[in-house]
N, CA, C and O atoms as a printed pandas DataFrame, in Angstrom:
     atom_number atom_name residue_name chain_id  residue_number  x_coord  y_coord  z_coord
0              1         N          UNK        A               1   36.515  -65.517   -6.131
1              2        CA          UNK        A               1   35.626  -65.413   -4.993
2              3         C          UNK        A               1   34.174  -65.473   -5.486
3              4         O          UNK        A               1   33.833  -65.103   -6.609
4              5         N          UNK        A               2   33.261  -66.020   -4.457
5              6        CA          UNK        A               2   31.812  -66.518   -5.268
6              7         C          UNK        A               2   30.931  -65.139   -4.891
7              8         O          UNK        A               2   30.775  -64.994   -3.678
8              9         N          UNK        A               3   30.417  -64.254   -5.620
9             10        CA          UNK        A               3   30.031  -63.551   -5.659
10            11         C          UNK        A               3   28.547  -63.414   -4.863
11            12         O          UNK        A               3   28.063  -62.331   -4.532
12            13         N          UNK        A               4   28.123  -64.310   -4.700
13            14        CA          UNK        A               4   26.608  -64.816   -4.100
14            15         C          UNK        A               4   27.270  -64.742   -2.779
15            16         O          UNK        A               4   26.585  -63.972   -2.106
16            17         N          UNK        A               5   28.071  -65.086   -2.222
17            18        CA          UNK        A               5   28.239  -65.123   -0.887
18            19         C          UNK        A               5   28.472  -63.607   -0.251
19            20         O          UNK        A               5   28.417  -63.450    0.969
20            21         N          UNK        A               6   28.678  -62.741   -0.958
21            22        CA          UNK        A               6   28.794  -61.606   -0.244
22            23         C          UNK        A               6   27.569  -60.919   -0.373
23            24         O          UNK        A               6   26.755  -60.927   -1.296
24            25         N          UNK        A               7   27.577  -59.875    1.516
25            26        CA          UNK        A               7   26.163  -59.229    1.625
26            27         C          UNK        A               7   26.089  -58.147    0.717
27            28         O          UNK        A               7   26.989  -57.514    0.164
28            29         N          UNK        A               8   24.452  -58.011    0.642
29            30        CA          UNK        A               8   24.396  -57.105   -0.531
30            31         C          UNK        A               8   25.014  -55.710    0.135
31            32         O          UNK        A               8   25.116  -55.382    1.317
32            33         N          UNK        A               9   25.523  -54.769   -1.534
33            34        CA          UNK        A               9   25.835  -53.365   -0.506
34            35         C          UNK        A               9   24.388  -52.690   -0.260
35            36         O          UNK        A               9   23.246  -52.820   -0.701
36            37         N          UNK        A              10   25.016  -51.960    0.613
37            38        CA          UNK        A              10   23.689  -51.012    0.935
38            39         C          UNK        A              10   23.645  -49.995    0.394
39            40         O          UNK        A              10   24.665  -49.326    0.230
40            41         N          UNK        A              11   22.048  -49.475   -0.172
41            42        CA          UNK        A              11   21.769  -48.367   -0.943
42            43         C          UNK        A              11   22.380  -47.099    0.532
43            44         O          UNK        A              11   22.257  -47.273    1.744
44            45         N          UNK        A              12   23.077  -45.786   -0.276
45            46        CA          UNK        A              12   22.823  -44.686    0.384
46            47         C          UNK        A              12   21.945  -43.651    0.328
47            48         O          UNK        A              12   21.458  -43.646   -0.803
48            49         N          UNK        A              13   21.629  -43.022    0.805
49            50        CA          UNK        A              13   20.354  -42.139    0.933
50            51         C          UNK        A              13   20.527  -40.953   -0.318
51            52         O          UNK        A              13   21.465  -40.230    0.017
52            53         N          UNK        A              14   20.206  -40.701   -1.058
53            54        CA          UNK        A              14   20.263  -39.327   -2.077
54            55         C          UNK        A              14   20.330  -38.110   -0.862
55            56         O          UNK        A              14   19.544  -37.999    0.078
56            57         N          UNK        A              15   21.418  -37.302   -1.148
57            58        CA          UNK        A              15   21.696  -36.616   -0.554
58            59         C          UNK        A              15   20.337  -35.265   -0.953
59            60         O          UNK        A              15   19.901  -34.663   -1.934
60            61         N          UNK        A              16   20.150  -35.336    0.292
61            62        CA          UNK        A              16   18.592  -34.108    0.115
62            63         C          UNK        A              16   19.242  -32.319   -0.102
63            64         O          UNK        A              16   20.183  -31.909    0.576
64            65         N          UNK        A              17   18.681  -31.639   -0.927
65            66        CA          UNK        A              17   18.785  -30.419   -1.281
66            67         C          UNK        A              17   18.219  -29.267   -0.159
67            68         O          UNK        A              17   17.083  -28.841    0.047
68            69         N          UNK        A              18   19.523  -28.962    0.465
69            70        CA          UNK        A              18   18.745  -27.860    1.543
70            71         C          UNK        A              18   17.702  -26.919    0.535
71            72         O          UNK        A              18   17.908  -26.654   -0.650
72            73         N          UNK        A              19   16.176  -26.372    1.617
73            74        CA          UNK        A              19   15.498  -25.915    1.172
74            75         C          UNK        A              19   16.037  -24.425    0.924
75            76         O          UNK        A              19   16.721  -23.907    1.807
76            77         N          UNK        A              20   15.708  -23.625   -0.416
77            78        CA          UNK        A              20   15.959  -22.626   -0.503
78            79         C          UNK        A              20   15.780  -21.294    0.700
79            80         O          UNK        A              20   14.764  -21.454    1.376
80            81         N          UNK        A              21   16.527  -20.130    1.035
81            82        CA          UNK        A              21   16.238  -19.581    2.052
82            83         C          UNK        A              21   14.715  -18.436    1.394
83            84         O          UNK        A              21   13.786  -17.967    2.052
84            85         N          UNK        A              22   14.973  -18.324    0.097
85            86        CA          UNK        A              22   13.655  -17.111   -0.225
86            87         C          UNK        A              22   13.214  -17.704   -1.841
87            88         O          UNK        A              22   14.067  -17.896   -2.707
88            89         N          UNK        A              23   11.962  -17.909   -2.022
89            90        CA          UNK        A              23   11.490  -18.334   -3.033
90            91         C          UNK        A              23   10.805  -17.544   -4.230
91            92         O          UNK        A              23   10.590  -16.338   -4.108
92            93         N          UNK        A              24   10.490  -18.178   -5.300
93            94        CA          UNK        A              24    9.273  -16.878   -6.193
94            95         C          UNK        A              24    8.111  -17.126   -5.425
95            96         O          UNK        A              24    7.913  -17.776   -4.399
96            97         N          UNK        A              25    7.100  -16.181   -6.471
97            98        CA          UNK        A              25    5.446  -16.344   -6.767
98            99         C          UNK        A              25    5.179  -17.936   -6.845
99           100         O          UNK        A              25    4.680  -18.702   -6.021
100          101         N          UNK        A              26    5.760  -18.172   -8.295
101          102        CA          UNK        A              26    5.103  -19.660   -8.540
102          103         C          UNK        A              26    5.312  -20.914   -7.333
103          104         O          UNK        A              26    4.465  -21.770   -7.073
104          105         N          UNK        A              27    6.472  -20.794   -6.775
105          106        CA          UNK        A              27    6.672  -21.821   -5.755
106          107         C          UNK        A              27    6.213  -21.155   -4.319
107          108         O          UNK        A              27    5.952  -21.931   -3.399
108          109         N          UNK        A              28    6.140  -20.148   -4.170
109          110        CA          UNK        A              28    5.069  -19.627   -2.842
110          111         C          UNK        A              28    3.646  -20.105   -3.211
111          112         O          UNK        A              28    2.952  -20.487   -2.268
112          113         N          UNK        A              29    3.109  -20.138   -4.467
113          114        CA          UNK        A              29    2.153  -20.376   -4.821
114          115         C          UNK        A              29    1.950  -22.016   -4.310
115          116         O          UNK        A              29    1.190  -22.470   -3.455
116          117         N          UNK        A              30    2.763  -22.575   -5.031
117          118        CA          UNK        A              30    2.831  -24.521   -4.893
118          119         C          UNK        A              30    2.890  -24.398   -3.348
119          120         O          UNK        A              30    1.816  -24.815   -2.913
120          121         N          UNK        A              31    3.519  -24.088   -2.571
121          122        CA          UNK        A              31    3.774  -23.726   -0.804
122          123         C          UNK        A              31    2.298  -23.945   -0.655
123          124         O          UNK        A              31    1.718  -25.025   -0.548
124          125         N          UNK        A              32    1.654  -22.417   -0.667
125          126        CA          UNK        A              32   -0.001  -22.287   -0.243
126          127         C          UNK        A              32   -0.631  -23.324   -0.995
127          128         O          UNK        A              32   -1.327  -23.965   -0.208
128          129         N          UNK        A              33   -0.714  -23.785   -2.140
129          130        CA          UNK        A              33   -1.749  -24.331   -2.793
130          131         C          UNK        A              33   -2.558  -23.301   -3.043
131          132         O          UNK        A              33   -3.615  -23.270   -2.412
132          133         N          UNK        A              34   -2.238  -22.118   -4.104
133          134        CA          UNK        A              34   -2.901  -21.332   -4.310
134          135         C          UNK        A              34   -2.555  -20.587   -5.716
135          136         O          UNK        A              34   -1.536  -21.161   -6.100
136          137         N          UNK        A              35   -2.788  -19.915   -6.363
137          138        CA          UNK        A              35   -2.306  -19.437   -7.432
138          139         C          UNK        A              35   -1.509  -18.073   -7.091
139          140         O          UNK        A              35   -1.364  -17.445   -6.042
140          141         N          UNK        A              36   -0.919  -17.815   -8.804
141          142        CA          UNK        A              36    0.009  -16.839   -8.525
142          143         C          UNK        A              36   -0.673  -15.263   -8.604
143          144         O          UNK        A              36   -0.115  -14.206   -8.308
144          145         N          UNK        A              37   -2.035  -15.466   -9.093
145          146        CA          UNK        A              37   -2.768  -14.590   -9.238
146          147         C          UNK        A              37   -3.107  -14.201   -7.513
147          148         O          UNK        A              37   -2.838  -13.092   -7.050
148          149         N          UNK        A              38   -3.615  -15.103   -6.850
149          150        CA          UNK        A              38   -3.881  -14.879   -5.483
150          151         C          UNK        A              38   -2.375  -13.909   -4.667
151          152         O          UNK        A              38   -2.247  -12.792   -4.167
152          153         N          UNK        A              39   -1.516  -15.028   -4.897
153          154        CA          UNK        A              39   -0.010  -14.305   -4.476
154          155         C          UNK        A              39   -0.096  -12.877   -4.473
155          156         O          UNK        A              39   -0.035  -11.992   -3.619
156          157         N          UNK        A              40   -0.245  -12.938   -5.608
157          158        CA          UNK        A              40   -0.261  -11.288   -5.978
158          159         C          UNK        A              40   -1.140  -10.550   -5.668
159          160         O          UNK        A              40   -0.868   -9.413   -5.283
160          161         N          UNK        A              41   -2.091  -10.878   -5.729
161          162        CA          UNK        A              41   -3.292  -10.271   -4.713
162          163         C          UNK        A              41   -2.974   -9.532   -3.276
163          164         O          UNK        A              41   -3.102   -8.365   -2.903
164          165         N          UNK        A              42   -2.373  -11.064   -2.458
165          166        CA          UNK        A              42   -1.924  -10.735   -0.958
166          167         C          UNK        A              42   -1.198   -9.963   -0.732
167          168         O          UNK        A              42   -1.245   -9.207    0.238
168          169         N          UNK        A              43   -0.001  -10.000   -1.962
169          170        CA          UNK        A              43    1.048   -9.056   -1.674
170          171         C          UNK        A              43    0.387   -7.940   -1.853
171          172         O          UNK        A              43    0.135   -7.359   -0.798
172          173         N          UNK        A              44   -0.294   -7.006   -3.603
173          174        CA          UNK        A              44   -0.996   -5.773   -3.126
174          175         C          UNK        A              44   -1.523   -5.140   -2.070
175          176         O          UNK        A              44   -1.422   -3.916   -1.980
176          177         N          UNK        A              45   -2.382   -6.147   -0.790
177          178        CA          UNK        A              45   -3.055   -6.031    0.129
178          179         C          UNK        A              45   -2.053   -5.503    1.078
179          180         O          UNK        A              45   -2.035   -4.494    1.783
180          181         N          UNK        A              46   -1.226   -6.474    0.894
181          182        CA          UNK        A              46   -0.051   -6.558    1.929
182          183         C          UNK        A              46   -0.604   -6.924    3.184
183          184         O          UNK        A              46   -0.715   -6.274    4.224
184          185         N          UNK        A              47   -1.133   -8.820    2.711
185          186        CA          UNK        A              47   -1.312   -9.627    3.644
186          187         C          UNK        A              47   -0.396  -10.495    3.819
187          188         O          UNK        A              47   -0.196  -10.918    4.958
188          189         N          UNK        A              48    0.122  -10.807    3.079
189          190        CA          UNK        A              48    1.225  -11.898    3.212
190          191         C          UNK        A              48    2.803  -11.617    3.144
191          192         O          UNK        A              48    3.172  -10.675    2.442
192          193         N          UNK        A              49    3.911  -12.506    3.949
193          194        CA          UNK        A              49    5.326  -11.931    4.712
194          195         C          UNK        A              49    5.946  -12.020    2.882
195          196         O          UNK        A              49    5.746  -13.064    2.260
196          197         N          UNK        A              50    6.631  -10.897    2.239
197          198        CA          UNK        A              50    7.432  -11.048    1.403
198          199         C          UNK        A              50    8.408  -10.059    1.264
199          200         O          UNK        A              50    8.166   -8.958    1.760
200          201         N          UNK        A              51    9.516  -10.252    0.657
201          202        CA          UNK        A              51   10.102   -9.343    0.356
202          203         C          UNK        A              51   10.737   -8.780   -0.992
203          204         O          UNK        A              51   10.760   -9.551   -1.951
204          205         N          UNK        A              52   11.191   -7.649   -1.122
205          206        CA          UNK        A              52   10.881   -6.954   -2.602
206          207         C          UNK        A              52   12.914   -6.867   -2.490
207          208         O          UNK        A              52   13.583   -6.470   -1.536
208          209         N          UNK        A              53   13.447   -7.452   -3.975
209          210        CA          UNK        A              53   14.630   -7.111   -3.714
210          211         C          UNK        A              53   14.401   -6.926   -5.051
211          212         O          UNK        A              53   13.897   -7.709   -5.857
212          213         N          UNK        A              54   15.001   -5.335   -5.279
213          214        CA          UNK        A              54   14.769   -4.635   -6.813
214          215         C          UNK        A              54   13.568   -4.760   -7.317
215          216         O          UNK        A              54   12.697   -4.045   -6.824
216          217         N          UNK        A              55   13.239   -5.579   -8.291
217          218        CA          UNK        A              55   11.907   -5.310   -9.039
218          219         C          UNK        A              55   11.375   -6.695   -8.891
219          220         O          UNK        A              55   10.517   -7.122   -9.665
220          221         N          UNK        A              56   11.884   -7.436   -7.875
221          222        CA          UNK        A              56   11.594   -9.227   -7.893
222          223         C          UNK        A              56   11.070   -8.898   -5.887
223          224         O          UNK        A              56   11.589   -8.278   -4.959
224          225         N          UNK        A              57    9.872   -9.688   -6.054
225          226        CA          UNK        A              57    9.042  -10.097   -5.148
226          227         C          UNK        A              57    9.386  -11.922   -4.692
227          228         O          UNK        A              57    9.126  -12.925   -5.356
228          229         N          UNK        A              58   10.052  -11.810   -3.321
229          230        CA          UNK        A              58   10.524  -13.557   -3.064
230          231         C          UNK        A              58    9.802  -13.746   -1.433
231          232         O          UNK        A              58    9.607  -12.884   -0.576
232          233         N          UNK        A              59    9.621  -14.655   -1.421
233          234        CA          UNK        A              59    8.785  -14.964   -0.313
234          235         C          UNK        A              59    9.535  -16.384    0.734
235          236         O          UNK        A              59    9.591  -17.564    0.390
236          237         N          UNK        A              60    9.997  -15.824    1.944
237          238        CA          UNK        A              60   10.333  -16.966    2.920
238          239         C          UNK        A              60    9.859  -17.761    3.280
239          240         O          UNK        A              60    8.959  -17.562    4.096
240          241         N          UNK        A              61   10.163  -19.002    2.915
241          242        CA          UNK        A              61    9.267  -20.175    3.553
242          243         C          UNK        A              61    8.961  -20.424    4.409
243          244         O          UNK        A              61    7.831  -20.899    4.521
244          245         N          UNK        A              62    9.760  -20.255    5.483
245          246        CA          UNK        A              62    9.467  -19.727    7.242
246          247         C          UNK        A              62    8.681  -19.142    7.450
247          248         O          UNK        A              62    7.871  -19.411    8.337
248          249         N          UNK        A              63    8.619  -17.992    6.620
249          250        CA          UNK        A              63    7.704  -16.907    7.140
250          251         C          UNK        A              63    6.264  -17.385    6.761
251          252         O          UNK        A              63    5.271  -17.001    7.379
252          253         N          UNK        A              64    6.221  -18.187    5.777
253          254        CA          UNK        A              64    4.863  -18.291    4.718
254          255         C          UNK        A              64    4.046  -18.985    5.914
255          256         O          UNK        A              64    2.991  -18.566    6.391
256          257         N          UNK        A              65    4.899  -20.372    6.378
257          258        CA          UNK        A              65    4.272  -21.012    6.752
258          259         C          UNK        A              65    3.954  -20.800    8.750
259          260         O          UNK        A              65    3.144  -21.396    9.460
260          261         N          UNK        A              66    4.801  -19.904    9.054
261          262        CA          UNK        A              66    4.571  -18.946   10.470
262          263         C          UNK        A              66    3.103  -18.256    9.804
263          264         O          UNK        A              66    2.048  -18.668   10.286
264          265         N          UNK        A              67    3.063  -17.565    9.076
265          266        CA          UNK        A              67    1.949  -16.705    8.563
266          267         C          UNK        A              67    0.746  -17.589    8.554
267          268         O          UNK        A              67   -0.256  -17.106    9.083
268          269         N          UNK        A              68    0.614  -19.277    7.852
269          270        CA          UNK        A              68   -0.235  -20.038    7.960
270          271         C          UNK        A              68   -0.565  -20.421    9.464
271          272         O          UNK        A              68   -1.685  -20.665    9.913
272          273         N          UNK        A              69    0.460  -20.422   10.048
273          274        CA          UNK        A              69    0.206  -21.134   10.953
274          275         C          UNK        A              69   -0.417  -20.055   12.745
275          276         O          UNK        A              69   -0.660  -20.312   13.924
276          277         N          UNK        A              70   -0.399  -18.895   11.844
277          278        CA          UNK        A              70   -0.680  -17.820   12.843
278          279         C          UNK        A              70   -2.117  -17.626   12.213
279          280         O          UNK        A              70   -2.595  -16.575   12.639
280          281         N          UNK        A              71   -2.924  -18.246   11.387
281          282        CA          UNK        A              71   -4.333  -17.823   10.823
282          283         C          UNK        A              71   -4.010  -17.242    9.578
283          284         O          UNK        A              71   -5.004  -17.585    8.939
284          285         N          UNK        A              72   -3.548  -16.819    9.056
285          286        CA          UNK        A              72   -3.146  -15.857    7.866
286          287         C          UNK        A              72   -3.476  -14.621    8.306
287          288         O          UNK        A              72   -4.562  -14.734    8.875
288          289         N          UNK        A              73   -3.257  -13.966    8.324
289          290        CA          UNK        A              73   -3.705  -12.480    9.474
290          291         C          UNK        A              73   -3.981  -11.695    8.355
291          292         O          UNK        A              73   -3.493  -11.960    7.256
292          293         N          UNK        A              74   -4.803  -10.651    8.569
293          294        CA          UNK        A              74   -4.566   -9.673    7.291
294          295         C          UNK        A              74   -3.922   -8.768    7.863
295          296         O          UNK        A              74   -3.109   -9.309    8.612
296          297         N          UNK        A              75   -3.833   -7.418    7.922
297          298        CA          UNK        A              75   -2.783   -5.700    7.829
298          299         C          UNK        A              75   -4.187   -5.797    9.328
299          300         O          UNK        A              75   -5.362   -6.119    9.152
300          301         N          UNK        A              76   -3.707   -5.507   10.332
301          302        CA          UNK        A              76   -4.715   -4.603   11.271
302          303         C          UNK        A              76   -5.152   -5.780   11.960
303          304         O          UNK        A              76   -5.456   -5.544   13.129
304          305         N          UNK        A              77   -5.314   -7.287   11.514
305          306        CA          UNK        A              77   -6.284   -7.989   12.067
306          307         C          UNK        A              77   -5.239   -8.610   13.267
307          308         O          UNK        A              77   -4.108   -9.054   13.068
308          309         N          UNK        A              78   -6.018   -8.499   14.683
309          310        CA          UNK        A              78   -5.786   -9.096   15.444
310          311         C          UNK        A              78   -5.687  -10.316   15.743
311          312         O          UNK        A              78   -6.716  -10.909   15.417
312          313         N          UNK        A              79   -4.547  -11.308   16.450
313          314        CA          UNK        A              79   -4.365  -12.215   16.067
314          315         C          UNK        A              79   -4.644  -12.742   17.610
315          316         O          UNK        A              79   -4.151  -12.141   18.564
316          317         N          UNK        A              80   -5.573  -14.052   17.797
317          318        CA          UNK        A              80   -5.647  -14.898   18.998
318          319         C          UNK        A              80   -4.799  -15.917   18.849
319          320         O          UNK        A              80   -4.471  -16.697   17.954
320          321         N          UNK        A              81   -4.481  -15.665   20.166
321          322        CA          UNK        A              81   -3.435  -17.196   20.663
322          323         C          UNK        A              81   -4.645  -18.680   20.477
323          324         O          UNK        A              81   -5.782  -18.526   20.030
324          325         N          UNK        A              82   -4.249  -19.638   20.792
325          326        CA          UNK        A              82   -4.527  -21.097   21.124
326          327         C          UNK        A              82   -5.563  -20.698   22.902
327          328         O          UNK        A              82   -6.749  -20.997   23.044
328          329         N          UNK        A              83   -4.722  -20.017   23.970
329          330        CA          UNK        A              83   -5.148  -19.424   25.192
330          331         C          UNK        A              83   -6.239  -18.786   24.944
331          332         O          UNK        A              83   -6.952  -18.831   25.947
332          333         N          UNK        A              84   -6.781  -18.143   23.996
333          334        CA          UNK        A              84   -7.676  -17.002   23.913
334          335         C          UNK        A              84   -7.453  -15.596   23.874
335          336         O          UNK        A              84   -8.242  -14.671   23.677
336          337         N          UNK        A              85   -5.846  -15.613   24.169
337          338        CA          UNK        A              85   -5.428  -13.549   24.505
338          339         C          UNK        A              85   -5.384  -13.564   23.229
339          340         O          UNK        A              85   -5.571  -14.561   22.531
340          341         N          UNK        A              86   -5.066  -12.157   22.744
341          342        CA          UNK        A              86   -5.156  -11.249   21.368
342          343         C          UNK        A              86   -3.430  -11.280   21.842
343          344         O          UNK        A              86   -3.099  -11.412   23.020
344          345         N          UNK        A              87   -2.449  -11.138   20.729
345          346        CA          UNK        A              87   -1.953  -10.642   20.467
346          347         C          UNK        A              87   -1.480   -9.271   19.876
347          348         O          UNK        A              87   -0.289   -9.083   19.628
């Protein structure tokens, strides 16, 4: 059989890596575009969503980017809607 005559196969897609559900410092860091020094900062403040399991600090990507996307709020600071109300 002449090999030229048949259609090419088709590439399949690389199967994509579900995103992790809770991350470190360094890749919360790559997330924000920020360092791990800052990270750590926020967390002392306890401005930013993380959570502490044993002696390891992991941070939700959901949450990181809800947190961006709410202003970054600090501890106390009131948060405005898009409308103008305070939350």
């Amino acid at each position: 059989m002449n090999r030229h005559l048949l259609p090419p196969r088709q590439q399949l897609p690389e199967p994509t890596k579900p995103e992790p559900l809770l991350i470190d410092g360094l890749d919360a860091g790559d997330l924000l575009g920020i360092s791990i020094r800052t990270i750590n900062r926020l967390v002392a403040e306890g401005a930013i969503p993380c959570r502490r399991i044993g002696r390891l600090t992991r941070y939700c990507p959901n949450e990181l980017r809800a947190w961006i996307a709410a202003g970054c709020p600090r501890p106390g600071q009131r948060v405005t809607t898009a409308q103008g109300g305070a939350k």
